[in-house]
C-alpha positions as CSV (number, residue, x, y, z in Angstrom):
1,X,-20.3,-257.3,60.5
2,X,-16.6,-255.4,59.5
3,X,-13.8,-257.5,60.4
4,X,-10.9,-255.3,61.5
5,X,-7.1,-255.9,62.0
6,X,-4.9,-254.6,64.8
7,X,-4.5,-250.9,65.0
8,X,-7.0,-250.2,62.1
9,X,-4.8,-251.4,59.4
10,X,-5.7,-252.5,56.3
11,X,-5.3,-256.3,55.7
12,X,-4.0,-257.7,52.6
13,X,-3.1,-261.1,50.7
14,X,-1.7,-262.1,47.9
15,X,-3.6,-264.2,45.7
16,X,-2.2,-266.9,43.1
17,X,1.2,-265.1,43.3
18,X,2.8,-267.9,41.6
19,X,6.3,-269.1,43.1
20,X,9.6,-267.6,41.4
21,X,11.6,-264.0,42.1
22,X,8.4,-262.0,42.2
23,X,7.4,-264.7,45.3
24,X,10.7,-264.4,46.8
25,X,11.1,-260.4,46.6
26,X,7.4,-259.9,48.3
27,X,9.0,-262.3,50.9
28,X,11.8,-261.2,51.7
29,X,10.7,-257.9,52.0
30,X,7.5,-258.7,54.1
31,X,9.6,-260.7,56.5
32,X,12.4,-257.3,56.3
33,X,9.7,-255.1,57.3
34,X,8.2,-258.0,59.7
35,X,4.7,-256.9,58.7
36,X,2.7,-261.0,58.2
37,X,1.3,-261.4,54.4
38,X,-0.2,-264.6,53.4
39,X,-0.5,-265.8,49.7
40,X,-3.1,-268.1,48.4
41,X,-3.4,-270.2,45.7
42,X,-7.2,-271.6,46.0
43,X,-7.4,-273.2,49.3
44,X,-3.8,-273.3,50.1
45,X,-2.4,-270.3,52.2
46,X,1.2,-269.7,52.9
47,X,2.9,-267.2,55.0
48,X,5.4,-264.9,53.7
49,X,6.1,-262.7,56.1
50,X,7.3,-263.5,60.1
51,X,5.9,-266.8,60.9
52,X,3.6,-266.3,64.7
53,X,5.8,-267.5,67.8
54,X,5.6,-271.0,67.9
55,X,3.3,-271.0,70.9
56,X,0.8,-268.9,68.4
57,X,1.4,-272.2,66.1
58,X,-1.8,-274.2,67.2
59,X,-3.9,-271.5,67.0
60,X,-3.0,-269.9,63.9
61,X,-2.9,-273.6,62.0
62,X,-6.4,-273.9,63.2
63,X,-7.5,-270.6,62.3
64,X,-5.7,-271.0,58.6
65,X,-7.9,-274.2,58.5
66,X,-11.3,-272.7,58.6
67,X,-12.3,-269.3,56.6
68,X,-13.8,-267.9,60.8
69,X,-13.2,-269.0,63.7
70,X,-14.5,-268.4,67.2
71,X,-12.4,-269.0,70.8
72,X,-14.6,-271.8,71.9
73,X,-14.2,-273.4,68.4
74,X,-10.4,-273.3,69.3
75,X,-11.1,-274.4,73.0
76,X,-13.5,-277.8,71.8
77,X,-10.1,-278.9,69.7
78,X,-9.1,-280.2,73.7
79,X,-5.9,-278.8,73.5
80,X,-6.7,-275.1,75.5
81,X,-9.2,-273.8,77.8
82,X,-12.0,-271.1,76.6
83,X,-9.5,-268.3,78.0
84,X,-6.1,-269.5,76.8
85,X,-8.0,-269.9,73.4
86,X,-9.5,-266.0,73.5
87,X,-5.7,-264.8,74.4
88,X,-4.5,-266.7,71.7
89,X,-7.0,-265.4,69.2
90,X,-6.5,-262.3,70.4
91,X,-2.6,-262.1,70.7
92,X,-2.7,-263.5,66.7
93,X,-5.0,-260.5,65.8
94,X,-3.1,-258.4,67.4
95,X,0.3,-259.2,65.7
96,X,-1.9,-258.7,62.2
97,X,-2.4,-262.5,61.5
98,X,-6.0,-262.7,61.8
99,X,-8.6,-260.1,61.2
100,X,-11.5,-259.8,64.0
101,X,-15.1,-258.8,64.4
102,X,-18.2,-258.7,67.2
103,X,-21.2,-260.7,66.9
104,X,-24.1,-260.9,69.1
105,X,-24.7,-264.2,71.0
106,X,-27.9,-265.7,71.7
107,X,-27.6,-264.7,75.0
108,X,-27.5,-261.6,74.9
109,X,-23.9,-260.8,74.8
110,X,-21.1,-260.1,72.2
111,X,-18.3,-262.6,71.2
112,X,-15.6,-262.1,68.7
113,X,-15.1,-263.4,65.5
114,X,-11.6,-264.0,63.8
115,X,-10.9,-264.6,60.1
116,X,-7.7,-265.2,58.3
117,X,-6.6,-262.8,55.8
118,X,-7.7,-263.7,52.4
């Protein structure tokens, strides 16, 4: 499966950037140029460019919690419905926050896949 971002751009993260003026110049420009870029250091992930609207929030902490994620994994958390989840999803891989792929079901059908960057 290939994992694809919004618009066919090419994802990137930092990883273990450090903190200091090389961490705060990446930010400020990434936030500048409002493109999202997310730094790791192991498991931890922080984002240093535009933060998702904060009705993206949920979704994207859950996302930033597990490596994929798939709508009805969102959904079963109780807080949305199967489609609020998808537009969710969808809206966060649109804005570049999340990388997204097809896989087959074992019904038959296709579902999509979302992965944080890094």
């Amino acid at each position: 499966m290939i994992l694809k971002i919004a618009g066919g751009d090419v994802p990137i993260c930092l990883i273990d950037l450090g903190e200091g003026e090389v961490c705060d110049n990446i930010a400020a420009a990434a936030l500048a140029a409002g493109v999202p870029l997310m730094a790791w250091s192991g498991e931890i992930g922080r984002m240093l460019g535009p933060p998702p609207s904060p009705g993206l929030m949920p979704a994207f902490a859950y996302a930033m919690e597990h490596r994929q994620v798939r709508a009805r994994g969102l959904a079963h958390t109780g807080a949305l419905s199967l489609t609020n989840a998808s537009s969710k999803l969808n809206q966060l891989w649109a804005g570049g926050y999340l990388m997204r792929g097809k896989v087959g079901q074992a019904s038959g059908g296709m579902e999509y896949l979302y992965a944080r960057l890094g």
